[in-house]
MARKESE-969746 format. One record per residue (C-alpha): residue number from 1; chain; x, y negated, z negated. Coordinates in Angstrom, 3 decimals. Each point is the difference from the previous one (the first is absolute). Layout:
<lumbas>
+-----+--------+----------+----------+----------+
| num | cadena |        X |        Y |        Z |
+-----+--------+----------+----------+----------+
| NUM |      A |        X |        Y |        Z |
...
+-----+--------+----------+----------+----------+
</lumbas>
This chain:
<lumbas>
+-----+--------+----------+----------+----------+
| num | cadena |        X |        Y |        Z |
+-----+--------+----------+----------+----------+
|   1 |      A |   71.490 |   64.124 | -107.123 |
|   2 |      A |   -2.494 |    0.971 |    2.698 |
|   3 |      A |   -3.145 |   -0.908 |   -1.979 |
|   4 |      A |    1.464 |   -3.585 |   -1.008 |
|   5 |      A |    0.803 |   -0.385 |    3.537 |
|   6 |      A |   -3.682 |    1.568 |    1.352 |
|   7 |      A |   -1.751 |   -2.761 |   -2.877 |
|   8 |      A |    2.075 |   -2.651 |    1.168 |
|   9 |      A |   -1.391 |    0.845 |    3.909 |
|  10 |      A |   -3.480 |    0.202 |   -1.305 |
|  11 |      A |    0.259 |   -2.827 |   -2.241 |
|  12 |      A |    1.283 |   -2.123 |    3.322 |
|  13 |      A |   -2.919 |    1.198 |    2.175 |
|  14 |      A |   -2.341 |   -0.740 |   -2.696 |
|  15 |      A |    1.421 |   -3.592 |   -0.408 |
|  16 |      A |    0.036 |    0.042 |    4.039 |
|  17 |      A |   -3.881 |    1.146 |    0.145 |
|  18 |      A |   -0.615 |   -3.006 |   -2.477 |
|  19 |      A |    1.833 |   -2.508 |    2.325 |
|  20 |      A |   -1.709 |    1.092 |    3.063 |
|  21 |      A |   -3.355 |    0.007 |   -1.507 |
|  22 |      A |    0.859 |   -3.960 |   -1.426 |
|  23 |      A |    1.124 |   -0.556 |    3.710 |
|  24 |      A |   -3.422 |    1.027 |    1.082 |
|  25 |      A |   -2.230 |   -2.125 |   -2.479 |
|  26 |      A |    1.644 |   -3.238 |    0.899 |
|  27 |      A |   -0.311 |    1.170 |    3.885 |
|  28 |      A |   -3.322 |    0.273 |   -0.235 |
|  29 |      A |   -0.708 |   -2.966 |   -2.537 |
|  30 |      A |    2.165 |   -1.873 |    3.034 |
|  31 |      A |   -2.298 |    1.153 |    2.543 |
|  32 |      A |   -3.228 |   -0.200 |   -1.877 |
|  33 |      A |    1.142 |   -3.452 |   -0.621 |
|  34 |      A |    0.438 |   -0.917 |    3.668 |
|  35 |      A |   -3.765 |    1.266 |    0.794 |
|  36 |      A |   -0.881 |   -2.165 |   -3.104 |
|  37 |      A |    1.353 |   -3.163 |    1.774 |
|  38 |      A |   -1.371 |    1.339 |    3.382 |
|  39 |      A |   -3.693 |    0.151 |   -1.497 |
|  40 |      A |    0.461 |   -3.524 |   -1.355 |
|  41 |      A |    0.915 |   -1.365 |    3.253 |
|  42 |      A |   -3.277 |    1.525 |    1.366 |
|  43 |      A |   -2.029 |   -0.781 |   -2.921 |
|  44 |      A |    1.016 |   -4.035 |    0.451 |
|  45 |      A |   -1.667 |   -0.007 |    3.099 |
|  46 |      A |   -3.361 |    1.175 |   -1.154 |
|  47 |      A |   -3.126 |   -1.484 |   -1.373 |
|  48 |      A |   -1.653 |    0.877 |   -3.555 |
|  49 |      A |   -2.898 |    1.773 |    1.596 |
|  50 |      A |    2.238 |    2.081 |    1.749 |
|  51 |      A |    2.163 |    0.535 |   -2.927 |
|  52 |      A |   -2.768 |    1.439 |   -1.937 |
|  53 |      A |   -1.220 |    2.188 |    2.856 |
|  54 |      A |    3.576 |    1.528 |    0.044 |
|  55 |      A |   -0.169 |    0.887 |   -3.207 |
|  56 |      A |    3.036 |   -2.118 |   -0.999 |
|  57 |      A |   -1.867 |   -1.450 |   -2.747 |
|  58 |      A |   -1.100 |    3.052 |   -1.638 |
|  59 |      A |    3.762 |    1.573 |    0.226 |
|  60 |      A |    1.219 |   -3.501 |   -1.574 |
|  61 |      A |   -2.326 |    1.323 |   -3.135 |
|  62 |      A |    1.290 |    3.137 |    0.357 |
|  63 |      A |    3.696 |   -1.135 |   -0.351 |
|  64 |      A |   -0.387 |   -2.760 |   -2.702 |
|  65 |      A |   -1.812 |    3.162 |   -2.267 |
|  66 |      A |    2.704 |    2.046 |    0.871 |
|  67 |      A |    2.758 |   -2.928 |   -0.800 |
|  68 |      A |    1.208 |    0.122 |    3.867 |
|  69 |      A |    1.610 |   -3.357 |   -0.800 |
|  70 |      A |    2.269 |    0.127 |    2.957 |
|  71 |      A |   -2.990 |    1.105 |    2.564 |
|  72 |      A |   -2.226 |   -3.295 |   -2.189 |
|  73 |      A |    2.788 |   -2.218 |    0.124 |
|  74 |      A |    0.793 |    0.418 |    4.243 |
|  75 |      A |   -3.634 |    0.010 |    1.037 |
|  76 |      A |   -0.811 |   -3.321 |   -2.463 |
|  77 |      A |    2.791 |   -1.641 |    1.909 |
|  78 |      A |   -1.435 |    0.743 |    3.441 |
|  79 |      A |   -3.865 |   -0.655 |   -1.084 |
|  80 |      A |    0.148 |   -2.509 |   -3.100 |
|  81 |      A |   -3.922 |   -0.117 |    0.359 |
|  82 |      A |   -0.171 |    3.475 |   -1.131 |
|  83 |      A |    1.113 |   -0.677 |   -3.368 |
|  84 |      A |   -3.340 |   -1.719 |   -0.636 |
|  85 |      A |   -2.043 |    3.435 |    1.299 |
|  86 |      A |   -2.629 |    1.350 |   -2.518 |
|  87 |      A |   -0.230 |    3.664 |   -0.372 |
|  88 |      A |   -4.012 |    0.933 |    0.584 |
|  89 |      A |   -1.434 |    1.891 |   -2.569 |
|  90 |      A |   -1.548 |    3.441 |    0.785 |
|  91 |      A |   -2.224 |   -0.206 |   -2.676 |
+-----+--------+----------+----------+----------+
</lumbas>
């Protein structure tokens, strides 16, 4: 009886490790959300030029290669204009 009763403890703590780590991927999807919405705010209230100095087109790229469609999606809505941005060739 002792080892169905030691599996059933380590079975629980391994279903309780799984929980905790869920817990902490939708905590930090929460919060990288938030910063998401943040940078939009900030990003509304700049020009192109300084868009492109910031880098913010280049990580746009990045993200639609990468099929970041929630990062694509929240930055579009704050900067329509940037939909229309050209990657430059280095070639």
């Amino acid at each position: 009886m002792e080892t169905i009763s030691a599996r059933r403890s380590v079975w629980h703590l391994l279903k309780f490790r799984e929980i905790d780590q869920i817990y902490e991927l939708k905590l930090l999807h929460h919060l990288s959300n938030k910063l998401l919405l943040r940078m939009c705010q900030v990003l509304a209230g700049l020009n192109f030029q300084q868009l492109e100095n910031g880098k913010v087109i280049e990580a746009i790229i990045i993200a639609v290669k990468q099929g970041r469609v929630e990062f694509v999606e929240e930055i579009l809505k704050a900067f329509l204009e940037l939909a229309w941005s050209v990657e430059k060739s280095s070639g």
